[in-house]
mmCIF file as Biopython writes it, N, C-alpha, C and O atoms, coordinates in Angstrom:
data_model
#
loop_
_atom_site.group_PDB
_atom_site.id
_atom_site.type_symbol
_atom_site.label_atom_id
_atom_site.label_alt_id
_atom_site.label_comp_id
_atom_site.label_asym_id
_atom_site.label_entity_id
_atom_site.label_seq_id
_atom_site.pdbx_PDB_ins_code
_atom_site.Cartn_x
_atom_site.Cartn_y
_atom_site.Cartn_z
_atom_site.occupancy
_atom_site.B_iso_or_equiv
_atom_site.auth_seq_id
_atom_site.auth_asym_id
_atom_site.pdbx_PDB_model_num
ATOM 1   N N  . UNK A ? 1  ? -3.557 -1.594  -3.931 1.0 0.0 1  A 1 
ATOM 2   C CA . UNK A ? 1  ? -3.894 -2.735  -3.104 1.0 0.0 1  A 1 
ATOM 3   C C  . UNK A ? 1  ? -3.829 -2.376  -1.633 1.0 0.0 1  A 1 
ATOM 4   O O  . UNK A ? 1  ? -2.809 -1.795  -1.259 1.0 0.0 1  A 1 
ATOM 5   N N  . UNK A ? 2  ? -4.724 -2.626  -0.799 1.0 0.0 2  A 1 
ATOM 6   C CA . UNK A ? 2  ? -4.370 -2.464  0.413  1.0 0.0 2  A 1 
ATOM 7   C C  . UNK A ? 2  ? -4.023 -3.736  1.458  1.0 0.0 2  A 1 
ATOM 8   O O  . UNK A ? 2  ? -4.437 -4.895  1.428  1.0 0.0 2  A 1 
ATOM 9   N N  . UNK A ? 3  ? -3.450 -3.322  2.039  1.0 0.0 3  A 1 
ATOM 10  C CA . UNK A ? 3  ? -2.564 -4.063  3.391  1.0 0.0 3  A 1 
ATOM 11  C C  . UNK A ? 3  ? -3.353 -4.827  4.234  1.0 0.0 3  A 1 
ATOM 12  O O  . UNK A ? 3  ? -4.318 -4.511  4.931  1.0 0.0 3  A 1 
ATOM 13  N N  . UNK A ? 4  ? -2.641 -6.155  4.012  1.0 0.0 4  A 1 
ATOM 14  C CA . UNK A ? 4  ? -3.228 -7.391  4.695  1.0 0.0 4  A 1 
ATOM 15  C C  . UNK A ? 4  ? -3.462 -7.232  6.136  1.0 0.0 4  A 1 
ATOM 16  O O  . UNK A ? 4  ? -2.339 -7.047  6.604  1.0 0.0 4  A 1 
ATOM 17  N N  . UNK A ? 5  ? -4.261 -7.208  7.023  1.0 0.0 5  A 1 
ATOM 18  C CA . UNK A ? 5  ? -4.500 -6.983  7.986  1.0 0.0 5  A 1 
ATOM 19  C C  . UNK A ? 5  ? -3.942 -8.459  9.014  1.0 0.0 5  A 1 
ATOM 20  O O  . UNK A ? 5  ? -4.334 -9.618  8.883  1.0 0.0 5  A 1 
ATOM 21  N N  . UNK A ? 6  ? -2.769 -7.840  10.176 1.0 0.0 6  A 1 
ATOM 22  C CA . UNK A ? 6  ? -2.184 -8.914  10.768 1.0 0.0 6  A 1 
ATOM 23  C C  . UNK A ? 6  ? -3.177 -9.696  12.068 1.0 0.0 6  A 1 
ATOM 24  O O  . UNK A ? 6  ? -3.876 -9.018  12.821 1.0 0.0 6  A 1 
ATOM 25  N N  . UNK A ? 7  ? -3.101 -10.943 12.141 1.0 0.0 7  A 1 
ATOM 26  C CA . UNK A ? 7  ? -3.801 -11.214 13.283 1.0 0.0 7  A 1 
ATOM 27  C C  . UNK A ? 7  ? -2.765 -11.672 14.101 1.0 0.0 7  A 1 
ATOM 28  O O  . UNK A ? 7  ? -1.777 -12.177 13.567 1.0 0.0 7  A 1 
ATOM 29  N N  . UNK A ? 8  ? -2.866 -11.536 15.773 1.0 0.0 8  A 1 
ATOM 30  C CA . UNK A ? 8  ? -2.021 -11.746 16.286 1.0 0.0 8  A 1 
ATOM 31  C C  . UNK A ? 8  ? -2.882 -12.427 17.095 1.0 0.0 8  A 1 
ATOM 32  O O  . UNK A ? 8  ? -4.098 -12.234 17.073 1.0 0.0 8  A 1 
ATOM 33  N N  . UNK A ? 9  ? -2.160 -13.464 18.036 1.0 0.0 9  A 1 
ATOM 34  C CA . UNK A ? 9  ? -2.804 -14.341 18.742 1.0 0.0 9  A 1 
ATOM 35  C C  . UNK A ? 9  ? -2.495 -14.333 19.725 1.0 0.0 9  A 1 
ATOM 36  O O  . UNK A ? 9  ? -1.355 -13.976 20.021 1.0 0.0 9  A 1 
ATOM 37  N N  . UNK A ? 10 ? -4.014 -14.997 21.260 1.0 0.0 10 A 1 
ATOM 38  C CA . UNK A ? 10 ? -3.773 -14.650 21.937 1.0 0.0 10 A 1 
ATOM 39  C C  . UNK A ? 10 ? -3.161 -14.830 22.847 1.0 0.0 10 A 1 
ATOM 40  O O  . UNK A ? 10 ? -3.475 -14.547 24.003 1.0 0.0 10 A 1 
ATOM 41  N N  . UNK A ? 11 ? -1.901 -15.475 22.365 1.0 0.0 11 A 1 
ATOM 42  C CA . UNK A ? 11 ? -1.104 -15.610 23.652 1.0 0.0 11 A 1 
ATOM 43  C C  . UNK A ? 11 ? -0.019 -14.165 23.442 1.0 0.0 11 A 1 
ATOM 44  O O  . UNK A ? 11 ? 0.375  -13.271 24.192 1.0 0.0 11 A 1 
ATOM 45  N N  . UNK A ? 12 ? 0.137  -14.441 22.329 1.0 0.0 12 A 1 
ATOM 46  C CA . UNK A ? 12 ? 1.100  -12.921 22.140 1.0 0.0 12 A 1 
ATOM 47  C C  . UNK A ? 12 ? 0.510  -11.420 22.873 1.0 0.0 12 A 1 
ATOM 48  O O  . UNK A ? 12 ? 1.134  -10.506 23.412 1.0 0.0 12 A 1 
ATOM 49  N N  . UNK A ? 13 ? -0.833 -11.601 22.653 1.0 0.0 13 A 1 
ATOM 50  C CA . UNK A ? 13 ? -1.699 -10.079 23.156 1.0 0.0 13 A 1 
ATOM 51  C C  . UNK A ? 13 ? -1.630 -10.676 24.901 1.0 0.0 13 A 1 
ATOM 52  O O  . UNK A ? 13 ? -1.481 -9.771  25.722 1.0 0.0 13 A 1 
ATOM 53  N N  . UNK A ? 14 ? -1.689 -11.527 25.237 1.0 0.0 14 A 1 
ATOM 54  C CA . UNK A ? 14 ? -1.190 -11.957 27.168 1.0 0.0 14 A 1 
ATOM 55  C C  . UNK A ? 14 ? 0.044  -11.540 26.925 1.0 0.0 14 A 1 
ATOM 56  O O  . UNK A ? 14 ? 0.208  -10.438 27.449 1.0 0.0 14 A 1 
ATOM 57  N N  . UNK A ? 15 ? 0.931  -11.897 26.400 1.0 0.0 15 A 1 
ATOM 58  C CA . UNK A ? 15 ? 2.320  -11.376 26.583 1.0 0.0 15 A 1 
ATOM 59  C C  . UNK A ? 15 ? 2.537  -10.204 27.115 1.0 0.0 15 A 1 
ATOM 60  O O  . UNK A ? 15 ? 3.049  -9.987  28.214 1.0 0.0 15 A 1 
ATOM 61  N N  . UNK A ? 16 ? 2.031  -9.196  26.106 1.0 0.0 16 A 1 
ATOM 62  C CA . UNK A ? 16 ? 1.736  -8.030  25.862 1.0 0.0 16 A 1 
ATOM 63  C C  . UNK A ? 16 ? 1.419  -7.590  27.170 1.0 0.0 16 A 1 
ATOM 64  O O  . UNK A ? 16 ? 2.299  -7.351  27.997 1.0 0.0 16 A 1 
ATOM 65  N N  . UNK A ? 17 ? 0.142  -7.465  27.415 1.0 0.0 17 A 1 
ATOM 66  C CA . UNK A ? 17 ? -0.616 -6.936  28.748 1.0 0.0 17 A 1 
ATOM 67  C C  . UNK A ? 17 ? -0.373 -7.610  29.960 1.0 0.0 17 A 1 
ATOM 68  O O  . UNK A ? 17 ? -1.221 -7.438  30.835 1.0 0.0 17 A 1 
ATOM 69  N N  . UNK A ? 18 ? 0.446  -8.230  30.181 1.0 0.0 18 A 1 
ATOM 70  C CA . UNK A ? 18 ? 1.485  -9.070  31.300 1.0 0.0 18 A 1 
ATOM 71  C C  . UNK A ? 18 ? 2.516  -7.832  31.160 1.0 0.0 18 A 1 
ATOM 72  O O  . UNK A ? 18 ? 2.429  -6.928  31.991 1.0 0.0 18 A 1 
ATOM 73  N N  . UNK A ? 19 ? 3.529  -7.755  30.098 1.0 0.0 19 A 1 
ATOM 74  C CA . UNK A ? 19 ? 4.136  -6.798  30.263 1.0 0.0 19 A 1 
ATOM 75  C C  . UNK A ? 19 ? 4.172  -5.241  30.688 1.0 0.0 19 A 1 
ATOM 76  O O  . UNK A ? 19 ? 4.858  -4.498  31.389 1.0 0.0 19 A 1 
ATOM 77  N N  . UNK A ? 20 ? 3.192  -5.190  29.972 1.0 0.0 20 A 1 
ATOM 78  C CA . UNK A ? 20 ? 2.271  -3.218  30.411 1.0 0.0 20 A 1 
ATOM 79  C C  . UNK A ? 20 ? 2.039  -3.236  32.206 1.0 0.0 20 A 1 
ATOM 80  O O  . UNK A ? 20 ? 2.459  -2.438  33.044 1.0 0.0 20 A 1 
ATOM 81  N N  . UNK A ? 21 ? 1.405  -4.184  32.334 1.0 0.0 21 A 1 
ATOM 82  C CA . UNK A ? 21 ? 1.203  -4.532  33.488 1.0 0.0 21 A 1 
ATOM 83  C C  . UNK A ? 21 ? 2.433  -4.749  34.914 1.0 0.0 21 A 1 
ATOM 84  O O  . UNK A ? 21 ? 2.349  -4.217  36.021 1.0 0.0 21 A 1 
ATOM 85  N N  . UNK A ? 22 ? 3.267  -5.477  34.532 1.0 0.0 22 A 1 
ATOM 86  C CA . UNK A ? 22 ? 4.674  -5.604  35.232 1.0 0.0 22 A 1 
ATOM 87  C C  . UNK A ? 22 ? 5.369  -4.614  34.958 1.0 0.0 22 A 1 
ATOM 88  O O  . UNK A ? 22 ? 5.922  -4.165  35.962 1.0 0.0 22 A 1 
ATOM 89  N N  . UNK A ? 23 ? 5.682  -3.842  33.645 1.0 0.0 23 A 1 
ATOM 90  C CA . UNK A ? 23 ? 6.755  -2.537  33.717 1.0 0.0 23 A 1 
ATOM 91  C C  . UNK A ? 23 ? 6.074  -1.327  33.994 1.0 0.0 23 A 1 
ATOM 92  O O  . UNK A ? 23 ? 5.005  -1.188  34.588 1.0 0.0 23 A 1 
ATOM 93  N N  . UNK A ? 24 ? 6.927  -0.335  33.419 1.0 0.0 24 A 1 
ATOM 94  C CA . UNK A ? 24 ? 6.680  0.841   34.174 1.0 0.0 24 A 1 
ATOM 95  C C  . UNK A ? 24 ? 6.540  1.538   32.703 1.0 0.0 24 A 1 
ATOM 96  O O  . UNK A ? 24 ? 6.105  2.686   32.605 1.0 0.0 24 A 1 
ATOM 97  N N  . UNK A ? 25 ? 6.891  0.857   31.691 1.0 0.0 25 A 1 
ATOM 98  C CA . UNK A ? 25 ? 6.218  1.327   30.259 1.0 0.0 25 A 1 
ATOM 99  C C  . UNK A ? 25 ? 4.979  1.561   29.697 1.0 0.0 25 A 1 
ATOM 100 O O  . UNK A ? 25 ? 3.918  0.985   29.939 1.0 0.0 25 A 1 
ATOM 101 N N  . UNK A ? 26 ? 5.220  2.495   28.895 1.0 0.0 26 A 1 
ATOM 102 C CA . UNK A ? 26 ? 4.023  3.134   27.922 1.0 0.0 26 A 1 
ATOM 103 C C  . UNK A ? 26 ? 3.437  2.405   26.995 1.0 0.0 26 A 1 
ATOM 104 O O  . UNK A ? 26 ? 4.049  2.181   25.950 1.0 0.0 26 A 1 
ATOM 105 N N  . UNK A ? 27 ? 2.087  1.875   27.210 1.0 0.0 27 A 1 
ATOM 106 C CA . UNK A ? 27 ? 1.679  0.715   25.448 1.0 0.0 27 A 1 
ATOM 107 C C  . UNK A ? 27 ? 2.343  1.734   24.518 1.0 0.0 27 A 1 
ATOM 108 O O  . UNK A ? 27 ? 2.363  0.972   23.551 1.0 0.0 27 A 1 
ATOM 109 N N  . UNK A ? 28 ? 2.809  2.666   24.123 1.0 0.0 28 A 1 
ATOM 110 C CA . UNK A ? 28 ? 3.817  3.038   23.073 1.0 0.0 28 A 1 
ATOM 111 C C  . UNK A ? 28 ? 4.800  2.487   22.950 1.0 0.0 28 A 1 
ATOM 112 O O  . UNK A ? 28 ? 5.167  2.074   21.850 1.0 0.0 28 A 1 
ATOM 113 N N  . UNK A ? 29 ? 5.502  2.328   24.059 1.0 0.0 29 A 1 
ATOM 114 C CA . UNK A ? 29 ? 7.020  2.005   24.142 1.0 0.0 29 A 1 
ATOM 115 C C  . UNK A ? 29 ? 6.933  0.572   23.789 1.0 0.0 29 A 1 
ATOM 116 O O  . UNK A ? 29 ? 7.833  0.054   23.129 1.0 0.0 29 A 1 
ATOM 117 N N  . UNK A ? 30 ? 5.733  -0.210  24.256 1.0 0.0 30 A 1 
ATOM 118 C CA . UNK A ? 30 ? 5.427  -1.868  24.482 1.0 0.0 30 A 1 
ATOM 119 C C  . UNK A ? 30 ? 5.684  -1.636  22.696 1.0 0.0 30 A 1 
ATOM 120 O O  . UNK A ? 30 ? 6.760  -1.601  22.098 1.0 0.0 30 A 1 
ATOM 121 N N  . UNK A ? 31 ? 4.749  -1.544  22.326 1.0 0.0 31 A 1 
ATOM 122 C CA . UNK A ? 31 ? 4.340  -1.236  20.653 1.0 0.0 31 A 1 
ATOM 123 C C  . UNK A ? 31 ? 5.140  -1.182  19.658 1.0 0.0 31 A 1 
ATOM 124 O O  . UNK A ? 31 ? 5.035  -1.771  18.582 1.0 0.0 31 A 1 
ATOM 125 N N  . UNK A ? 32 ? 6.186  -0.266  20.112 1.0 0.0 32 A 1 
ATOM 126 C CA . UNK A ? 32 ? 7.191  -0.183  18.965 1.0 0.0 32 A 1 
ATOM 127 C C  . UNK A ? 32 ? 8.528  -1.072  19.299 1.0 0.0 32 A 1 
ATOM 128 O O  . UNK A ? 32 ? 9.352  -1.358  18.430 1.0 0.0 32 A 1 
ATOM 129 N N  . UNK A ? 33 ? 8.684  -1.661  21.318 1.0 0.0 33 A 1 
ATOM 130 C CA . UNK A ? 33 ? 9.488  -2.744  20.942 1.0 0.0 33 A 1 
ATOM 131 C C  . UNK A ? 33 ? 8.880  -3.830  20.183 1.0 0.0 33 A 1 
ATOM 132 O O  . UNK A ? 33 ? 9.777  -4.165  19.409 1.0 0.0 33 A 1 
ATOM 133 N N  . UNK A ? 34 ? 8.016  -4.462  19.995 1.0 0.0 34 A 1 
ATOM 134 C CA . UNK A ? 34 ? 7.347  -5.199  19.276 1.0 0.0 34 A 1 
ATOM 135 C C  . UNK A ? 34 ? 7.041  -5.142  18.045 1.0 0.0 34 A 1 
ATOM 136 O O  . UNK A ? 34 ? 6.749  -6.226  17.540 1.0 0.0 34 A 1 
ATOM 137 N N  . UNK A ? 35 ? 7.008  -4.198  17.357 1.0 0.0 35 A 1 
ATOM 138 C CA . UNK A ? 35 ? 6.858  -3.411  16.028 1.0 0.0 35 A 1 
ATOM 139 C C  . UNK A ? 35 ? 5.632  -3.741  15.354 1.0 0.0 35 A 1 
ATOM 140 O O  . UNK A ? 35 ? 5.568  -4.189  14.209 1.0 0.0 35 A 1 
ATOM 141 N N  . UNK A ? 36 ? 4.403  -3.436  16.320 1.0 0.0 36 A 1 
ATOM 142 C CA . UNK A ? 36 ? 2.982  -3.283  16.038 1.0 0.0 36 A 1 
ATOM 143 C C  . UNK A ? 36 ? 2.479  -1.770  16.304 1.0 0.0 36 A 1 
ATOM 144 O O  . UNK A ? 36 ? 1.300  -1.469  16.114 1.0 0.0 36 A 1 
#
């Protein structure tokens, strides 16, 4: 069986790129605090 594909919404993905944006972090680092 394969794996349900997650949708995330878009306030969570603003979250996101608000954050990348304000820190000094890696979308890696963003990514795995988030665990996407």
């Amino acid at each position: 069986m394969s794996k349900k594909r997650t949708n995330y919404s878009s306030a969570f993905k603003a979250k996101l790129v608000l954050e990348l944006l304000q820190n000094e972090s890696t979308l890696a680092q963003i990514a795995s605090k988030h665990n996407i």
